[in-house]
N, C-alpha and C positions, 0 to 999 in steps of 0.2 A: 637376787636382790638382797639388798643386807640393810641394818636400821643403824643408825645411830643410837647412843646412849640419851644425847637429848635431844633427840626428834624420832617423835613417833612413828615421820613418815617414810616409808623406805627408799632407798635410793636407787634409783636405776639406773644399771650398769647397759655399757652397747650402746647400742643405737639409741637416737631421742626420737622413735615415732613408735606407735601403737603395733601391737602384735597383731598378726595380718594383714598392714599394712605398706606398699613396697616404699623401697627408700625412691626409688625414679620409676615411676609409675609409666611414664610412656617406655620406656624399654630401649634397649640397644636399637638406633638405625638402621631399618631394613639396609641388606648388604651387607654389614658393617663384618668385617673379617679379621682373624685375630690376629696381632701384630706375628709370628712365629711361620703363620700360615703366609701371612706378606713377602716376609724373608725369604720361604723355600720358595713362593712364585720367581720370587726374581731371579736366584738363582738357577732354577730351570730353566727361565727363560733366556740368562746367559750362556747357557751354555746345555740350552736343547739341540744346537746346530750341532756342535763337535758331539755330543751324545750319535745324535740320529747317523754320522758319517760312519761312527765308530761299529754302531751296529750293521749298517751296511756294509762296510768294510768286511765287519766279523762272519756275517752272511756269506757273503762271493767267496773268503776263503775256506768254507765249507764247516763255522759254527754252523749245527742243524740248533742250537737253543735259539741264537742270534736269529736266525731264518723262520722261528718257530714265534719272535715276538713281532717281528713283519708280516709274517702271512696273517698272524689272528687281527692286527691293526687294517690287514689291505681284505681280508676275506674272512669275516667275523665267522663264527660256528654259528648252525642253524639249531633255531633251536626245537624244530619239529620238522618232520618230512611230511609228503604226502603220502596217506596208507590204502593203498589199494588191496582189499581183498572182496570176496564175496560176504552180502550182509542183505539178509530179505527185508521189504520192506517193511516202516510200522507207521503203523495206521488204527493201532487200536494197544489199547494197553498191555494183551494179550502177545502182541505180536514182539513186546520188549523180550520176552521169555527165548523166543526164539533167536534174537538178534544175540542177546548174551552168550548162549549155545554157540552162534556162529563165532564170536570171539573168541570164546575158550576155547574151540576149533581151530583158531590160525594162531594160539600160543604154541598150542601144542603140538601142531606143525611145523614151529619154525615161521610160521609167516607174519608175523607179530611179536616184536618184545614183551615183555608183561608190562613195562613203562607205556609202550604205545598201544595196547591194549585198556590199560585203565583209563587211557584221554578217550577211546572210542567209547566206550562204556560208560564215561560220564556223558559224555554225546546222546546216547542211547536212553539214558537217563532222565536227562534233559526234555527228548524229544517226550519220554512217556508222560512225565509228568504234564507237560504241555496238554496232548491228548485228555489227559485223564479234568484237567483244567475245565478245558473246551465241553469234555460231558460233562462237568457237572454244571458248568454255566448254562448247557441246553434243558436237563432237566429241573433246574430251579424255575428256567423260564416256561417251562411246560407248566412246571405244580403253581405256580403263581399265577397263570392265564387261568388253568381249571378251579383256582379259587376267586378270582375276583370276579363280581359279579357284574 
């Protein structure tokens, strides 16, 4: 803001509304998509035909990239398996101790990655805290009957 020599008041430069306040307060139109991003739909969409032919063309003649963006489009990566190994029951907080054990048991065999290991272990995790939830919601309800009269 800068003053003039005869006026005391200063002038403001920019915009003419108050600081903090938006110039269009309701906001861009839900949907509303930028002109750029417009352009490239339509161009994809001209010519997604001749693209998709081309990769299949490049597949059959034995591109394995070409083949490699087809198969993850028709048969996506999973992104967890199912993990079978031995894992004792828990049924008391106690019993997480052991289930841990049996984890770092099937890294260390090979029967477990340490990635699919850490998803069973928050599993395990999970289940104790649950447990550990459940006693203390029975013992509050215990001290609370022995105190009310």
């Amino acid at each position: 803001m800068t003053t003039d020599a005869g006026n005391a008041q200063p002038k403001q430069r920019g915009r003419p509304f108050e600081p903090g306040q938006s110039g269009n307060p309701a906001g861009k139109p839900k949907g509303t998509r930028h002109k750029a991003l417009l352009a490239l739909d339509a161009i994809g969409d001209e010519a997604s035909k001749d693209i998709l032919e081309a990769v299949v063309t490049a597949a059959r003649g034995g591109d394995m990239r070409a083949a490699e963006i087809l198969l993850r489009r028709i048969w996506p990566e999973r992104k967890g398996r199912v993990v079978e190994f031995d894992l004792p029951p828990i049924t008391a907080p106690a019993d997480a101790v052991k289930a841990m054990a049996a984890i770092v048991d099937a890294v260390v065999t090979g029967e477990l990655t340490p990635e699919e290991a850490q998803a069973v272990a928050g599993v395990v995790e999970i289940q104790r805290r649950t447990i550990e939830t459940q006693n203390l919601a029975e013992r509050i309800a215990a001290l609370e009957e022995r105190t009310s009269p």
